[in-house]
Each structure stands twice: as structure tokens, then as C-alpha cells.
HTML snippet that shows the backbone in 3Dmol.js (N, CA, C, O; Angstrom):
<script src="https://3Dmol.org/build/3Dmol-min.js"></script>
<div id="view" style="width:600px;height:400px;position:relative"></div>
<script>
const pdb = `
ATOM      1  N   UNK A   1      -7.357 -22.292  12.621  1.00  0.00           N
ATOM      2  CA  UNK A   1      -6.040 -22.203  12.009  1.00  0.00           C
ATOM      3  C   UNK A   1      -5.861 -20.816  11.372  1.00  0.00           C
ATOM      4  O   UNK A   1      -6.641 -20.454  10.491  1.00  0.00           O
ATOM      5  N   UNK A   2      -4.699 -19.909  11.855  1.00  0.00           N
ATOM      6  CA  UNK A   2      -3.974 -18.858  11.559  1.00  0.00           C
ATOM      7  C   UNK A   2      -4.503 -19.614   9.736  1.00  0.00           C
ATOM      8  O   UNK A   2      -4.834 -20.719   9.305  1.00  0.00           O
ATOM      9  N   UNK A   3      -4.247 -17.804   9.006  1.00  0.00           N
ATOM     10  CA  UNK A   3      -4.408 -17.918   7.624  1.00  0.00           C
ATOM     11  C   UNK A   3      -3.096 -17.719   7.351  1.00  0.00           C
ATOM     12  O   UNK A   3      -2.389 -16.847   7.856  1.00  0.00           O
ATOM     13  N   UNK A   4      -2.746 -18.593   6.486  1.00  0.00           N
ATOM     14  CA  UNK A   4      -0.883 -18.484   5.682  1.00  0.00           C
ATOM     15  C   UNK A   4      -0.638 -17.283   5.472  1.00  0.00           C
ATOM     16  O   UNK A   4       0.007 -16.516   6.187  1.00  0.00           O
ATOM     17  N   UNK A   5      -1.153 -17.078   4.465  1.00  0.00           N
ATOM     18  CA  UNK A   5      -0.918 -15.213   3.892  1.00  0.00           C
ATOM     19  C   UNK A   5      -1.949 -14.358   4.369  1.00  0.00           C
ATOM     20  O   UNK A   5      -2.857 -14.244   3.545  1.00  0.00           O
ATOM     21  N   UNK A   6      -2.148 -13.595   5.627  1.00  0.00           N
ATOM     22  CA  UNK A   6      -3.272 -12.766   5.588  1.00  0.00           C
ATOM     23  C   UNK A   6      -2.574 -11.548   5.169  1.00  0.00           C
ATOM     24  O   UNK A   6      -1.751 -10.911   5.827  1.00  0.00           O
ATOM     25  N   UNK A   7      -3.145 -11.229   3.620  1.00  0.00           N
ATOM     26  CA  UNK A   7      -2.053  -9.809   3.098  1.00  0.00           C
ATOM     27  C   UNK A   7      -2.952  -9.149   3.644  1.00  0.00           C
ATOM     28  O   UNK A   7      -2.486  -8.198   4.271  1.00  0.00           O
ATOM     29  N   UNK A   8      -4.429  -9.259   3.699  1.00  0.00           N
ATOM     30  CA  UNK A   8      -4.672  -7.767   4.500  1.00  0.00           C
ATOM     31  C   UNK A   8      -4.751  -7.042   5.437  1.00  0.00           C
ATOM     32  O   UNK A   8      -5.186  -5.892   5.489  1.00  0.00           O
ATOM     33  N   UNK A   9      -4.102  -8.036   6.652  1.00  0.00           N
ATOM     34  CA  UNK A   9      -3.537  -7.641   8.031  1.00  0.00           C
ATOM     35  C   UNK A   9      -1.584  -7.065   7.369  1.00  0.00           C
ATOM     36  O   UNK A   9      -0.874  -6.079   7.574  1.00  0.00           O
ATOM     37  N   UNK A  10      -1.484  -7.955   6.809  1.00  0.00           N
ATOM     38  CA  UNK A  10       0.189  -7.321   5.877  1.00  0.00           C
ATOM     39  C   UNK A  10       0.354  -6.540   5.211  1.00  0.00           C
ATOM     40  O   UNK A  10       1.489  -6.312   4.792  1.00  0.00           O
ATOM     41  N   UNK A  11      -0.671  -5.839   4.857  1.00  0.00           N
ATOM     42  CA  UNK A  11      -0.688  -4.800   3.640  1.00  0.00           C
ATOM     43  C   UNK A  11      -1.036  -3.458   4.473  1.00  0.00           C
ATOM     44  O   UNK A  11      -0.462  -2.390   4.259  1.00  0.00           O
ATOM     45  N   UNK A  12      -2.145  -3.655   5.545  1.00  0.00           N
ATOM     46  CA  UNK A  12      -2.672  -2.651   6.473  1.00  0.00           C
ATOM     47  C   UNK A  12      -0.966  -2.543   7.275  1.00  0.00           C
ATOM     48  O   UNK A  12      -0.228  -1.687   6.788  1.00  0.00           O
ATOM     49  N   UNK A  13      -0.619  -3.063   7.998  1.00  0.00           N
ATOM     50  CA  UNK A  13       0.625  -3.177   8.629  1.00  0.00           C
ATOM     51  C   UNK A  13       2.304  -2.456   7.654  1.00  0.00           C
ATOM     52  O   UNK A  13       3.390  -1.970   7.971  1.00  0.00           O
ATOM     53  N   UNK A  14       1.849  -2.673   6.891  1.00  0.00           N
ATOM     54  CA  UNK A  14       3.104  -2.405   5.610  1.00  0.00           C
ATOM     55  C   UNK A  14       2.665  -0.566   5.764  1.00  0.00           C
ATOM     56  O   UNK A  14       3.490   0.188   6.280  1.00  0.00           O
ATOM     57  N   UNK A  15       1.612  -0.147   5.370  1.00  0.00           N
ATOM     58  CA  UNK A  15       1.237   1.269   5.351  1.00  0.00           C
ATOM     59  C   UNK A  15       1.052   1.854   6.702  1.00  0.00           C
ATOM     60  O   UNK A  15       0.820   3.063   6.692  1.00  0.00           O
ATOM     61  N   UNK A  16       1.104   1.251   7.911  1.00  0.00           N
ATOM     62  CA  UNK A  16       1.030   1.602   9.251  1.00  0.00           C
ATOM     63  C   UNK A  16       2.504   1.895   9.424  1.00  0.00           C
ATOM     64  O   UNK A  16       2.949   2.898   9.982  1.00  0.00           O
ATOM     65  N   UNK A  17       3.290   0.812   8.832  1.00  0.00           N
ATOM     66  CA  UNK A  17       5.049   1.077   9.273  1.00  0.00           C
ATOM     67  C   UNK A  17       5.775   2.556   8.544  1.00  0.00           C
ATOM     68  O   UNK A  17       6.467   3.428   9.068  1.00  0.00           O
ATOM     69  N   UNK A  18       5.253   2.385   7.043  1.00  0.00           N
ATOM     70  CA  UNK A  18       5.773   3.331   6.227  1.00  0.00           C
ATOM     71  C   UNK A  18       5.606   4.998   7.113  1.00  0.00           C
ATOM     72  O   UNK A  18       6.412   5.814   7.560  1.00  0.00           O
ATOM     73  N   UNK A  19       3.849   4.884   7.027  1.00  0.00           N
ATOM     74  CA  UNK A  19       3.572   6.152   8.011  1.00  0.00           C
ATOM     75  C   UNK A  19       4.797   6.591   9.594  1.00  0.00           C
ATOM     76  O   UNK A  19       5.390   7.630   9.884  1.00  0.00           O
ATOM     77  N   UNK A  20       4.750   5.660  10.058  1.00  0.00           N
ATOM     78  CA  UNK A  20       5.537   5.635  11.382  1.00  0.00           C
ATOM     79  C   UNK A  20       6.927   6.291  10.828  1.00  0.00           C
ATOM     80  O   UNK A  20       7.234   7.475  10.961  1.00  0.00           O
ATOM     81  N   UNK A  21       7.522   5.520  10.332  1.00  0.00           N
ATOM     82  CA  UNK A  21       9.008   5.892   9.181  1.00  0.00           C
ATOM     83  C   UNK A  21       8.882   7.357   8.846  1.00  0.00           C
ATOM     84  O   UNK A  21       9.488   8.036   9.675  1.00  0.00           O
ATOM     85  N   UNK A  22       8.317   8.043   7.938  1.00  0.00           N
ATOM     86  CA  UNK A  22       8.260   9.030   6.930  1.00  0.00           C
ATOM     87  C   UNK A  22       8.078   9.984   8.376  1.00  0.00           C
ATOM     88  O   UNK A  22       8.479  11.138   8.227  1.00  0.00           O
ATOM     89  N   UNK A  23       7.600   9.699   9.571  1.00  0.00           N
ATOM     90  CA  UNK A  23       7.266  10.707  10.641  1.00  0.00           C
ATOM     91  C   UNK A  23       8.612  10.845  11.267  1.00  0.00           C
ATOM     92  O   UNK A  23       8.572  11.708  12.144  1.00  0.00           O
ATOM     93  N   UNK A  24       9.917  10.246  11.118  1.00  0.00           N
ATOM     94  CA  UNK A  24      10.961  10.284  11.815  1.00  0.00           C
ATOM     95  C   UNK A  24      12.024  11.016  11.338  1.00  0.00           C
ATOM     96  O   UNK A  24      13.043  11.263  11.983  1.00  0.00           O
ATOM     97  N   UNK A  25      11.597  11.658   9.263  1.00  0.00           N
ATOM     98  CA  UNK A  25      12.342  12.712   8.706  1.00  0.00           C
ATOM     99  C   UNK A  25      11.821  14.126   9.339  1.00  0.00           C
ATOM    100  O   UNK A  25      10.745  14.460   9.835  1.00  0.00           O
ATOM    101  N   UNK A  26      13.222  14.904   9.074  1.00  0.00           N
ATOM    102  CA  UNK A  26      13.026  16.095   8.936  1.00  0.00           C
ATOM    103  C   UNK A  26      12.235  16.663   8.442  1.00  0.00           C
ATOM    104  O   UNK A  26      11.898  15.899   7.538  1.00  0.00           O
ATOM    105  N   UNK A  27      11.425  17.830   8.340  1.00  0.00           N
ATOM    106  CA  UNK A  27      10.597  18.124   7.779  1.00  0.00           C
ATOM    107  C   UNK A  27      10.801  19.554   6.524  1.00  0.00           C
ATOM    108  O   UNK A  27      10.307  20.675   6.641  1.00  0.00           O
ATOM    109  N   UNK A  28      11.458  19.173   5.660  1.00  0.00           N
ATOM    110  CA  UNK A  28      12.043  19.793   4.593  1.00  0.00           C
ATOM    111  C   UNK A  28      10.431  19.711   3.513  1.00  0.00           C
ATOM    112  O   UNK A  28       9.412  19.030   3.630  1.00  0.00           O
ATOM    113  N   UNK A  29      10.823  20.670   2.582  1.00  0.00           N
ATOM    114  CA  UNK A  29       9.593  20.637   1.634  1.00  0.00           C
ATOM    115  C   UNK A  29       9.959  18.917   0.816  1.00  0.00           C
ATOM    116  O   UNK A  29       9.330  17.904   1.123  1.00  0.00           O
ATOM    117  N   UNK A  30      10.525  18.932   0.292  1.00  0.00           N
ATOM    118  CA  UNK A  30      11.054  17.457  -0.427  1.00  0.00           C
ATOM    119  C   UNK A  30      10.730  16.726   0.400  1.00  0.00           C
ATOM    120  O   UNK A  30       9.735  16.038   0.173  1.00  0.00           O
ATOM    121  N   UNK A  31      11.482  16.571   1.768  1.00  0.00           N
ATOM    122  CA  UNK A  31      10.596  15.231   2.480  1.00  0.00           C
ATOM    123  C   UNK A  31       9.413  15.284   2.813  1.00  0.00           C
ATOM    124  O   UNK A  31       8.933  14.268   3.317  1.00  0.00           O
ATOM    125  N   UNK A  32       8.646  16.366   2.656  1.00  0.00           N
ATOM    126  CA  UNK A  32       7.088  16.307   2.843  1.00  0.00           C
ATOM    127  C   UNK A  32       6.319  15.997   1.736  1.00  0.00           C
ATOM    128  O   UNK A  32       5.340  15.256   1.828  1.00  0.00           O
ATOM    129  N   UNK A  33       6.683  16.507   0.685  1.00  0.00           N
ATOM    130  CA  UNK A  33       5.883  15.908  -0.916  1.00  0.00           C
ATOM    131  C   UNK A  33       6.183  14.114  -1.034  1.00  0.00           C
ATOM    132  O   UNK A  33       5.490  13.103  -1.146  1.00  0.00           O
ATOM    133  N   UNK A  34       7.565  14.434  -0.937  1.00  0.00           N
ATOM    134  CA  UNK A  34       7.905  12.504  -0.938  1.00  0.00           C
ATOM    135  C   UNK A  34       7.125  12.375   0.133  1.00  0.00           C
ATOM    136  O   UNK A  34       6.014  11.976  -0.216  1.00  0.00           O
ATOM    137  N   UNK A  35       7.230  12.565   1.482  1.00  0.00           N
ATOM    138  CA  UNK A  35       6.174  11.444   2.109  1.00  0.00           C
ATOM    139  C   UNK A  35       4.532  11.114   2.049  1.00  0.00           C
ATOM    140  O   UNK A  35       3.802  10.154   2.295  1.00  0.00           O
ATOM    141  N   UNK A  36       4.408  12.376   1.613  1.00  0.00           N
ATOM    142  CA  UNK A  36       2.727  12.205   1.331  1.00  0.00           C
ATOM    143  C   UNK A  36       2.458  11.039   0.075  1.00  0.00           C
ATOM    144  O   UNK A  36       1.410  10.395   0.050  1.00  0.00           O
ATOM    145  N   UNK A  37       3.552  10.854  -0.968  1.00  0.00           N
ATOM    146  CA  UNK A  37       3.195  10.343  -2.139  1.00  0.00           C
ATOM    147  C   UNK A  37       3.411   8.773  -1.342  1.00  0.00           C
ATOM    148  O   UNK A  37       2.401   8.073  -1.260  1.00  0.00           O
ATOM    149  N   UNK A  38       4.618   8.276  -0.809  1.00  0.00           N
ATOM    150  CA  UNK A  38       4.618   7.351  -0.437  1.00  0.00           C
ATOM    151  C   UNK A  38       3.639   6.818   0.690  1.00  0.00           C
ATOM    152  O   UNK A  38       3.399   5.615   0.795  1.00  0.00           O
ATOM    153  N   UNK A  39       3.136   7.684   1.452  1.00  0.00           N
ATOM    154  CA  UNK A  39       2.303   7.166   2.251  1.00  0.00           C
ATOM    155  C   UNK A  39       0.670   7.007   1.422  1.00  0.00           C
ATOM    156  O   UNK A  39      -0.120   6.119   1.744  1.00  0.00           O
ATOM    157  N   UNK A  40       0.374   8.036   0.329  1.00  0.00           N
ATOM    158  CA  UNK A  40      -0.659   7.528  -0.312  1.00  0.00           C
ATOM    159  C   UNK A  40      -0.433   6.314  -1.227  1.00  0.00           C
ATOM    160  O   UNK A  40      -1.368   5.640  -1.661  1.00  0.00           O
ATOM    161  N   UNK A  41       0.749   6.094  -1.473  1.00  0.00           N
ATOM    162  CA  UNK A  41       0.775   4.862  -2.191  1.00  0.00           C
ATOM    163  C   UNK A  41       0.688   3.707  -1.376  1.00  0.00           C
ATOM    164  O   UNK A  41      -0.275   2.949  -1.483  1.00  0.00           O
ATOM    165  N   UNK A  42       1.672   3.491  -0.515  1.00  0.00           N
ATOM    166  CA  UNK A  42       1.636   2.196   0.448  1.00  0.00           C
ATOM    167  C   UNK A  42       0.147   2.048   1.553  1.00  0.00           C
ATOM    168  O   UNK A  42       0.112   1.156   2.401  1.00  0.00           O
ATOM    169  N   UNK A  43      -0.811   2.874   1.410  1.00  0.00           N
ATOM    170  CA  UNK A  43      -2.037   2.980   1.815  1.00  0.00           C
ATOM    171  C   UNK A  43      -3.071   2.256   0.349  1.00  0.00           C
ATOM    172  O   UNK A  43      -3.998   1.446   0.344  1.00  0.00           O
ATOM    173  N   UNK A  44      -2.375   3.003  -0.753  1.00  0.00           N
ATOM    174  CA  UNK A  44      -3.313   2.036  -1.498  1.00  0.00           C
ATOM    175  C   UNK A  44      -3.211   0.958  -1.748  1.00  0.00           C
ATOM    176  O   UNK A  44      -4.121   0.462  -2.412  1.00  0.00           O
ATOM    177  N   UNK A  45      -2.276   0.260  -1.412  1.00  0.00           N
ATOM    178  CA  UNK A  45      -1.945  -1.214  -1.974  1.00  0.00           C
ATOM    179  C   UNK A  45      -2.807  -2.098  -1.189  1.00  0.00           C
ATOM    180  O   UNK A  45      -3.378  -2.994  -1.811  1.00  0.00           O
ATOM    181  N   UNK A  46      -3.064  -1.967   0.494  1.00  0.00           N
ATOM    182  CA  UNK A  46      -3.620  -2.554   0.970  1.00  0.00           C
ATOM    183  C   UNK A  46      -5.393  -2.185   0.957  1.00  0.00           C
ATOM    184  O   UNK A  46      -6.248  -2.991   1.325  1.00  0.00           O
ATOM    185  N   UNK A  47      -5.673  -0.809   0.454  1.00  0.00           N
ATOM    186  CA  UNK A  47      -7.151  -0.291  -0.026  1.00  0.00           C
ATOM    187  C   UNK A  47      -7.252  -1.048  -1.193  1.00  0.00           C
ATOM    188  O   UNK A  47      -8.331  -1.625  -1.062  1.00  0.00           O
ATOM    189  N   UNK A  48      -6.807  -1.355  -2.158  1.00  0.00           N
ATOM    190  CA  UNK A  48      -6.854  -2.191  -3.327  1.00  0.00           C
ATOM    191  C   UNK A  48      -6.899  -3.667  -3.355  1.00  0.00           C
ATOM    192  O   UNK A  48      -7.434  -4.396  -4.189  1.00  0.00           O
ATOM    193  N   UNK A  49      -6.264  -3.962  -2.330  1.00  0.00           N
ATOM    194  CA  UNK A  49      -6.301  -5.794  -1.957  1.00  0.00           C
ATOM    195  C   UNK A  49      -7.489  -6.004  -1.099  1.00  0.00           C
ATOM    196  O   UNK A  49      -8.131  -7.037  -1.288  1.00  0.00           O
ATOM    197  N   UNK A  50      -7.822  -5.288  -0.310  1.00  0.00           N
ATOM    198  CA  UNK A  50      -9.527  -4.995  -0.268  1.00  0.00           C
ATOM    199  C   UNK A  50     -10.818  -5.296  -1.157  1.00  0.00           C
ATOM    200  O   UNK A  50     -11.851  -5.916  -0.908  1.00  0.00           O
ATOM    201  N   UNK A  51     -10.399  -4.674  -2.198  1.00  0.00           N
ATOM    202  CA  UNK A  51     -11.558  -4.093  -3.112  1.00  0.00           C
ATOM    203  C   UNK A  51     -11.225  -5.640  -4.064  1.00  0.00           C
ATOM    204  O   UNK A  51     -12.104  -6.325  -4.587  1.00  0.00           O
ATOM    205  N   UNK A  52      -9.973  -5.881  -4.094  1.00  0.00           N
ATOM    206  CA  UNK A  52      -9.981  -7.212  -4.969  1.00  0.00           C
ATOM    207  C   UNK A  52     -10.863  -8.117  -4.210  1.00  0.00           C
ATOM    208  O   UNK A  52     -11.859  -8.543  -4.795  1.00  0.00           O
ATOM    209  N   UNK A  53     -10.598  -8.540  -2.762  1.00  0.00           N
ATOM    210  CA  UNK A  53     -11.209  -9.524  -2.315  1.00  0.00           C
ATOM    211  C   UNK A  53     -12.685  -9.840  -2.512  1.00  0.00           C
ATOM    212  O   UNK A  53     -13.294 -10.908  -2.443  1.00  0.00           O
ATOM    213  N   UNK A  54     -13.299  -7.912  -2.924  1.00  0.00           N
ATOM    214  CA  UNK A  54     -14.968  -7.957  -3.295  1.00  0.00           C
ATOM    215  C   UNK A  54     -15.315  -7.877  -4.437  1.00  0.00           C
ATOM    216  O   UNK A  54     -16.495  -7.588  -4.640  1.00  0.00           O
ATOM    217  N   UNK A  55     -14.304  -8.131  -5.726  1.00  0.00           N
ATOM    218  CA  UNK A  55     -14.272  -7.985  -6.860  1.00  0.00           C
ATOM    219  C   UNK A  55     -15.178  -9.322  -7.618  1.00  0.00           C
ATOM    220  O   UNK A  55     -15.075 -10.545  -7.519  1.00  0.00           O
ATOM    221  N   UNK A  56     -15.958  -8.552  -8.288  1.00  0.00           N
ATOM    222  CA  UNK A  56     -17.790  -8.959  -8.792  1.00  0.00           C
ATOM    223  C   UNK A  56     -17.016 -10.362 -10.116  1.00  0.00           C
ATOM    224  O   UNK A  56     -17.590 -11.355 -10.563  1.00  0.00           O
ATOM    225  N   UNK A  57     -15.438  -9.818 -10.421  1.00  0.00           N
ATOM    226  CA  UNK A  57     -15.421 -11.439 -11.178  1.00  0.00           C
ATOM    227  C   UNK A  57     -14.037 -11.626 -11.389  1.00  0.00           C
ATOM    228  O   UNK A  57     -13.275 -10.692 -11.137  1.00  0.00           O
ATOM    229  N   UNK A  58     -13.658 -12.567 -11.763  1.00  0.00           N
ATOM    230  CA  UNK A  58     -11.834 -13.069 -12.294  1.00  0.00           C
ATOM    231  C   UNK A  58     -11.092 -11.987 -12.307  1.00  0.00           C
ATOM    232  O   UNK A  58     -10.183 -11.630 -11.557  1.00  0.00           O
ATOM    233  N   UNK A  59     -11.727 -11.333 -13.546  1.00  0.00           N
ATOM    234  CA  UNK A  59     -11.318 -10.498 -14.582  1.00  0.00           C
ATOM    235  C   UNK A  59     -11.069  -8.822 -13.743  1.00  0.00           C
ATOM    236  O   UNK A  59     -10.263  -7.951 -14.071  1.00  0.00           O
ATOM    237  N   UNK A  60     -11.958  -8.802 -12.724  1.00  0.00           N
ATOM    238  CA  UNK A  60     -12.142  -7.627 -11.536  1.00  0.00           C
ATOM    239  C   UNK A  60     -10.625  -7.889 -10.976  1.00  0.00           C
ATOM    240  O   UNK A  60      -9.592  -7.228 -11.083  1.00  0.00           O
ATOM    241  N   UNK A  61     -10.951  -9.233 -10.282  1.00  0.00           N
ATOM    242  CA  UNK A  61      -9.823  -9.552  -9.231  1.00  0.00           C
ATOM    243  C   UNK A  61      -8.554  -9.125  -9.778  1.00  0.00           C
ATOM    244  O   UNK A  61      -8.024  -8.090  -9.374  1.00  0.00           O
ATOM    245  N   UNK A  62      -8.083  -9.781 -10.585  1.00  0.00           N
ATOM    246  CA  UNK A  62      -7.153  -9.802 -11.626  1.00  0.00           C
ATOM    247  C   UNK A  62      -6.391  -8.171 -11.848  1.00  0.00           C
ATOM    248  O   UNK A  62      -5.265  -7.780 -11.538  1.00  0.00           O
ATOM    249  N   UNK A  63      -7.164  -7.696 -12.294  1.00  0.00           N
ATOM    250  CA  UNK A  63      -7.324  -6.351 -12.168  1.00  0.00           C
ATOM    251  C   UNK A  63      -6.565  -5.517 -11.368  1.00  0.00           C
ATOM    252  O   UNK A  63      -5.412  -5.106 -11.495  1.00  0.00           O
ATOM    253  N   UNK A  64      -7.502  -5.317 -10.428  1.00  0.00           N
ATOM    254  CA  UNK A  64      -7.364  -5.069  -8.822  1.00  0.00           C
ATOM    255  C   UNK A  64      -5.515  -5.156  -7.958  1.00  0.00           C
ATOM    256  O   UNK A  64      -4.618  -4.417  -7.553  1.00  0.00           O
ATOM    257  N   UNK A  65      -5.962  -6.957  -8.133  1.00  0.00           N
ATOM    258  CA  UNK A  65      -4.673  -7.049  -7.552  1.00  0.00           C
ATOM    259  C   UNK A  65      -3.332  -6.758  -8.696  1.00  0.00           C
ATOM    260  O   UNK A  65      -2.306  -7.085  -8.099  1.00  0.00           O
ATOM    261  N   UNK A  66      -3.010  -6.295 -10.025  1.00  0.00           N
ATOM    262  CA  UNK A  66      -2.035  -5.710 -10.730  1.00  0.00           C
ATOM    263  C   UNK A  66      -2.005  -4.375  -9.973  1.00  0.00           C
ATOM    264  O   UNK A  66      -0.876  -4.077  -9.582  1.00  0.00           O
ATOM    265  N   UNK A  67      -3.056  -3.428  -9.651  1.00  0.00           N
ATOM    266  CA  UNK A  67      -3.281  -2.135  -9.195  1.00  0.00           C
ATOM    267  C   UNK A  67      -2.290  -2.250  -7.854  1.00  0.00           C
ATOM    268  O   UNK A  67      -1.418  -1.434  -7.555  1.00  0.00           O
ATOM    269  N   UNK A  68      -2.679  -3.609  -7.031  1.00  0.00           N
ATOM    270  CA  UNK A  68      -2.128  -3.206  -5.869  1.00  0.00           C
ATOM    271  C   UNK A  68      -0.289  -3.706  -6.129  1.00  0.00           C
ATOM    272  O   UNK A  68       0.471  -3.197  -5.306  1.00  0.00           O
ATOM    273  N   UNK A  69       0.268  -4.490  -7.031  1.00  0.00           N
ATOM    274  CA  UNK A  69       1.681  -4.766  -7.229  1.00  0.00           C
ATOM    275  C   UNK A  69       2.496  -3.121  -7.735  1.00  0.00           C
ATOM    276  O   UNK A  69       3.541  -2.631  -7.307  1.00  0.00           O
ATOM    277  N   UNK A  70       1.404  -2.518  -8.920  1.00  0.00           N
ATOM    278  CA  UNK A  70       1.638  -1.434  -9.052  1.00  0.00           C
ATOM    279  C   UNK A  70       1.994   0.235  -8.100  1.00  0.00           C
ATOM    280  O   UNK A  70       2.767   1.190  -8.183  1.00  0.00           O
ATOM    281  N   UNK A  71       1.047  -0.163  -7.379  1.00  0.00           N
ATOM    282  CA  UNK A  71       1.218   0.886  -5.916  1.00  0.00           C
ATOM    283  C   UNK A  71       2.156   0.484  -4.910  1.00  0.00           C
ATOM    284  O   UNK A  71       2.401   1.129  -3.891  1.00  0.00           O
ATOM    285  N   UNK A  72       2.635  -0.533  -5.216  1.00  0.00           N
ATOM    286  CA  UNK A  72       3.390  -1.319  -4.162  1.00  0.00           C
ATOM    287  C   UNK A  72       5.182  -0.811  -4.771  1.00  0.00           C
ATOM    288  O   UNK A  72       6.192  -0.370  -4.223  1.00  0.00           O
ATOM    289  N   UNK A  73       4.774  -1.202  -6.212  1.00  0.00           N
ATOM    290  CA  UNK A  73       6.098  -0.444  -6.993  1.00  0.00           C
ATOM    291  C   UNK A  73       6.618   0.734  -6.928  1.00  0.00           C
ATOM    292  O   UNK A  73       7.817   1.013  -6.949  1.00  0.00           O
ATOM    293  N   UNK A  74       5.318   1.759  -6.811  1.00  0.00           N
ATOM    294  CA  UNK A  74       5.433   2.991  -6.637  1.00  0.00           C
ATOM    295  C   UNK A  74       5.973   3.696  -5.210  1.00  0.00           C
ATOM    296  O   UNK A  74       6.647   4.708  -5.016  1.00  0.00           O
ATOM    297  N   UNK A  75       5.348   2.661  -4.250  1.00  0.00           N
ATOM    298  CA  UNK A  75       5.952   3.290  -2.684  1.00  0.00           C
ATOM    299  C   UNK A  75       7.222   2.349  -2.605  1.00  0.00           C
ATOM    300  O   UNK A  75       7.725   2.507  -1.493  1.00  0.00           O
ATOM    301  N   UNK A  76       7.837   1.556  -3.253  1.00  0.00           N
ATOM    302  CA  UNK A  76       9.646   1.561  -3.337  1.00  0.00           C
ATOM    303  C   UNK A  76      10.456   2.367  -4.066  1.00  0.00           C
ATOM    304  O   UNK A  76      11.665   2.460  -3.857  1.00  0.00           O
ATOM    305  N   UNK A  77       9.594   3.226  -5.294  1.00  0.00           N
ATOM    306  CA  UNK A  77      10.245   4.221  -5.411  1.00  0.00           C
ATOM    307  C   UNK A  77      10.322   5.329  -4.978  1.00  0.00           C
ATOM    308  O   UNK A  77      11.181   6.151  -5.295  1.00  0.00           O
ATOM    309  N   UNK A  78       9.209   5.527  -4.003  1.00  0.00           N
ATOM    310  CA  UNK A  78       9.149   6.957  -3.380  1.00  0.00           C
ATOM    311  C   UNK A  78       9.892   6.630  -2.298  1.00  0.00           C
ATOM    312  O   UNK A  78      10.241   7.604  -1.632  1.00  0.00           O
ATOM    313  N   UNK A  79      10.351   5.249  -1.793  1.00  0.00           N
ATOM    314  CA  UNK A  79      11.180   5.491  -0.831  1.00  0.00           C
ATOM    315  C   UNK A  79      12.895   5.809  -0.976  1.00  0.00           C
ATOM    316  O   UNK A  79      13.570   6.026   0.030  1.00  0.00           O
TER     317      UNK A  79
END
`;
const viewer = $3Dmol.createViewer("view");
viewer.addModel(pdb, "pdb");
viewer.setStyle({}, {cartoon: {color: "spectrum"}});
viewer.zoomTo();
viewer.render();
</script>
């Protein structure tokens, strides 16, 4: 049985799309600083939901996954 939520096939996929996207602007200095920030952000959200899944306790996890809602916040504003 398929997993309900696999965020980390969704999260890898979310930063695969963004990349694809940000490659279809012009290449102005502004759209190059914005895209690097957004593509390092929407790359970390799913590097971070990672590191939660190996996170040593609650309190790790917990953690972790605020980091990745946070980076997730950050690449809707860089978009």
C-alpha cells in the first residue's frame, strides 16, 4: 500500500518544480539573486524533512520539522 503522505517524494518534487520554474525567467541580476534564494530554500524544506525523519528524539523531530514549515514560508516569499 502506496503511503498517504509521502512528503519526501513531495517535498523532493516541490524543489525539482521550483528549480524547473525559476529556469524559465529572464536572466536579470534580481531574477538571479531571487532565484538562487528560492531555490535554496524550497531545497531545504525537503533536506530538513529528511533529517527530521532521523531525528535522535520528539524534541529533534519537532524541531526539524518547524525548520522545514519555516523554509517552506520563505520560498513563498521569494516567489
Amino acid at each position: 500500500m502506496p503511503k498517504q503522505y509521502d512528503l519526501e517524494e513531495r517535498t523532493f518534487q516541490f524543489a525539482k518544480k521550483i528549480s524547473l520554474y525559476i529556469k524559465k525567467f529572464s536572466r536579470t541580476i534580481s531574477n538571479t539573486e531571487y532565484g538562487k534564494q528560492v531555490v535554496r530554500a524550497s531545497g531545504s524544506v525537503g533536506a530538513n524533512y529528511i533529517e527530521a525523519n532521523e531525528a535522535l528524539s520528539k524534541k529533534d523531530f519537532i524541531m526539524r520539522i518547524k525548520i522545514c514549515r519555516k523554509e517552506a514560508k520563505e520560498s513563498a516569499y521569494w516567489l
